[in-house]
Wavefront OBJ file of the C-alpha trace (Angstrom):
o trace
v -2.731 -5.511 16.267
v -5.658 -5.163 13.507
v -3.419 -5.076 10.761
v -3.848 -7.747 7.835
v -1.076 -8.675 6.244
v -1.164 -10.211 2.740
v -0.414 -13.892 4.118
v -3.157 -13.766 6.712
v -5.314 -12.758 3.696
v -4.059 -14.921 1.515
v -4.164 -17.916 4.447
v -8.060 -16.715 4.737
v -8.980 -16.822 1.350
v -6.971 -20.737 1.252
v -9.013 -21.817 3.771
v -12.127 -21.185 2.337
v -11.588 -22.494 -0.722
v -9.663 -25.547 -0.016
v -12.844 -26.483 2.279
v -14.986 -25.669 -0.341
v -13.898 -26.909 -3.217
v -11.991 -29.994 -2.089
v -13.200 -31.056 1.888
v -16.404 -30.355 1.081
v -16.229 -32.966 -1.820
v -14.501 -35.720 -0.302
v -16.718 -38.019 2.205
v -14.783 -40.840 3.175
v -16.613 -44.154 4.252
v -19.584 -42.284 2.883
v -19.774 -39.550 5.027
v -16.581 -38.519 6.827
v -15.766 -34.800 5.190
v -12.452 -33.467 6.930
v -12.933 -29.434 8.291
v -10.071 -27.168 8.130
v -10.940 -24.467 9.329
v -10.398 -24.162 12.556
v -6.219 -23.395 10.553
v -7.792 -20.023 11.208
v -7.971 -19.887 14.333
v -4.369 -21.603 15.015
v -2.386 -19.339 13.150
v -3.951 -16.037 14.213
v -1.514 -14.624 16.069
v -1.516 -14.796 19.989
v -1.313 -10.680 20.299
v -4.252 -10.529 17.666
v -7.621 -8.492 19.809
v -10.241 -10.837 20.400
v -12.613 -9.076 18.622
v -10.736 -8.498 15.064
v -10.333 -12.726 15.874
v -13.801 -13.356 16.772
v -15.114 -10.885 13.175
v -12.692 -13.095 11.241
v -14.055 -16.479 12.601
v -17.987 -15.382 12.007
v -16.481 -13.824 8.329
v -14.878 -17.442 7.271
v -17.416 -19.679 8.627
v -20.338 -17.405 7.042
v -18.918 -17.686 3.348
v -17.892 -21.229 4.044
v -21.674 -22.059 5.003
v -23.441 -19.891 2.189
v -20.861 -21.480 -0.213
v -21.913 -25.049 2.111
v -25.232 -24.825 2.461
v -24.467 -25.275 5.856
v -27.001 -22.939 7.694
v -24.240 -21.044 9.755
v -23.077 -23.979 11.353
v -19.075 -23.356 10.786
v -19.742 -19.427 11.640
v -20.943 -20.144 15.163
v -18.623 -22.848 15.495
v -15.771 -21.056 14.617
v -17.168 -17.547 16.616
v -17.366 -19.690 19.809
v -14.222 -20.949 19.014
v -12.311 -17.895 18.689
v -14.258 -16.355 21.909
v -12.943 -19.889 23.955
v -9.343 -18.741 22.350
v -7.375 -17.568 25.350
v -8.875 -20.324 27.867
v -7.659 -22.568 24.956
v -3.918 -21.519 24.695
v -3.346 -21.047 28.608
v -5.026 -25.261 28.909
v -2.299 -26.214 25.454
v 0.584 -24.181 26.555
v 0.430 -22.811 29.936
v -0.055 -19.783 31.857
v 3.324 -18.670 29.791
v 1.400 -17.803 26.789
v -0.407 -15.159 28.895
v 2.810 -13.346 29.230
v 4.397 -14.291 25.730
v 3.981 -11.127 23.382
v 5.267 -11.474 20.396
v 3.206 -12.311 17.655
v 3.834 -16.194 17.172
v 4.108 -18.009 19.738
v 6.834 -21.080 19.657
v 5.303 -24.248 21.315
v 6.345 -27.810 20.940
v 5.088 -30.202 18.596
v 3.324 -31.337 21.211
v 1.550 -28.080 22.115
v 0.963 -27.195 18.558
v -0.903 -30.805 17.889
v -2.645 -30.356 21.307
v -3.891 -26.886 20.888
v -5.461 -28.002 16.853
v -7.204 -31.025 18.747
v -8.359 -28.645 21.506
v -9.528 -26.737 18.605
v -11.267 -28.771 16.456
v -12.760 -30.933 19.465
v -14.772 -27.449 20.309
v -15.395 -26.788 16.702
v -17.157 -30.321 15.606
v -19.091 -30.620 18.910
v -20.621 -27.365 18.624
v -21.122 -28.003 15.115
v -22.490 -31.256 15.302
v -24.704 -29.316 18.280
v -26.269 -27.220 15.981
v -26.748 -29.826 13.194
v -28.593 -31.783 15.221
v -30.041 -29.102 17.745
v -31.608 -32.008 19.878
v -30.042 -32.210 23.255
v -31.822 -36.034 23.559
v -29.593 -37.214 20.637
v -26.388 -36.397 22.859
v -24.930 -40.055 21.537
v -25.317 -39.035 18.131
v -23.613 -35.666 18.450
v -20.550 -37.585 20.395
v -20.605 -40.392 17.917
v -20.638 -37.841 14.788
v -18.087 -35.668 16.658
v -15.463 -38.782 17.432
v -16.043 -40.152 13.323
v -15.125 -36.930 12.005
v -12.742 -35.680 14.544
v -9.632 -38.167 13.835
v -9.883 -37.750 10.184
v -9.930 -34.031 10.220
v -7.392 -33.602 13.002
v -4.971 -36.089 10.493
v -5.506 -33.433 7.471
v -5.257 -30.132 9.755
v -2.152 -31.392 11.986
v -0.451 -32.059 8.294
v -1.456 -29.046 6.743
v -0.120 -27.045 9.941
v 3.348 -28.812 9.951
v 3.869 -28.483 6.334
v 2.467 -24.639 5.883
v 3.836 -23.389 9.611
v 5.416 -20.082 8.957
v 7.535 -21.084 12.370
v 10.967 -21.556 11.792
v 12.394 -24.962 11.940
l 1 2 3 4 5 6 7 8 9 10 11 12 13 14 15 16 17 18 19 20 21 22 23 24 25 26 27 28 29 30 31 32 33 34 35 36 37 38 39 40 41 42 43 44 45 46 47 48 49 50 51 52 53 54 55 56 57 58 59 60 61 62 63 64 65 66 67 68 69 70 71 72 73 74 75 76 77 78 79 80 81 82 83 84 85 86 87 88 89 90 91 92 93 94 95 96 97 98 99 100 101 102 103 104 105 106 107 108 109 110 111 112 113 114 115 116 117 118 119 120 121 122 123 124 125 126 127 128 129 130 131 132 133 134 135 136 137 138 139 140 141 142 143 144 145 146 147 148 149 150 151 152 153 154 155 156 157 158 159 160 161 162 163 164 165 166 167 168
């Protein structure tokens, strides 16, 4: 499936901005800035080629950084991300999702909030990685990875129950 239909468009275009021009301004307890991006990668669909997913990833998190000043940060994280995809889904849902092919695929609430912190646990560490890029400062990386993570995971689980194209 490499077709792009006006919502996934529309849902790319979103994302950018709203991390932009809101996330990217808000820093709570002085530094805390929530990422949402990683929305991308949860409502790709499941029957989506890696590849198209893995181009769309780099394409967000590229923009996102030169409109950052992030240093491509958010396009490897995200690129990793959607590579680590599959293994993802199979370790939220199940080997079931390896034979589900439709399009969306119908977990529980449970899943769904699972496979975004799955998600955005890969995304910050490999972020905060590259940020730092100093293997020695592991304890900073974690530390930076588990202020930001609860924060953001509290934005993107609401923003993926209340904009879920599932039905209810």
């Amino acid at each position: 499936m490499t077709d792009f239909s006006p919502l996934a468009v529309l849902r790319f275009l979103a994302l950018f901005a709203v991390q932009v021009f809101i996330f990217n301004q808000i820093h709570w307890f002085g530094s805390v800035s929530p990422m949402v991006l990683v929305l991308f990668l949860y409502w790709t669909p499941i029957d989506r080629d890696i590849l198209i997913t893995m181009i769309g990833a780099f394409a967000l998190g590229l923009i996102t950084d030169v409109a950052s000043d992030t240093m491509a940060f958010h396009a490897i994280s995200l690129t990793v991300g959607a590579y680590l995809r599959p293994s993802i889904l199979r370790l939220s849902y199940g080997s079931s999702v390896s034979f589900h092919t439709d399009s969306q695929f119908s977990g529980t609430l449970g899943q769904n909030l699972l496979y975004l912190f799955y998600l955005l646990l890969i995304h910050h560490l490999l972020f905060f990685t590259v940020e730092i890029f100093e293997l020695s400062s592991a304890f900073v990386i974690l530390t930076k990875t588990a202020i930001h993570l609860p924060f953001s995971f509290l934005i993107v689980a609401l923003i993926a129950i209340l904009f879920s194209s599932q039905k209810r």
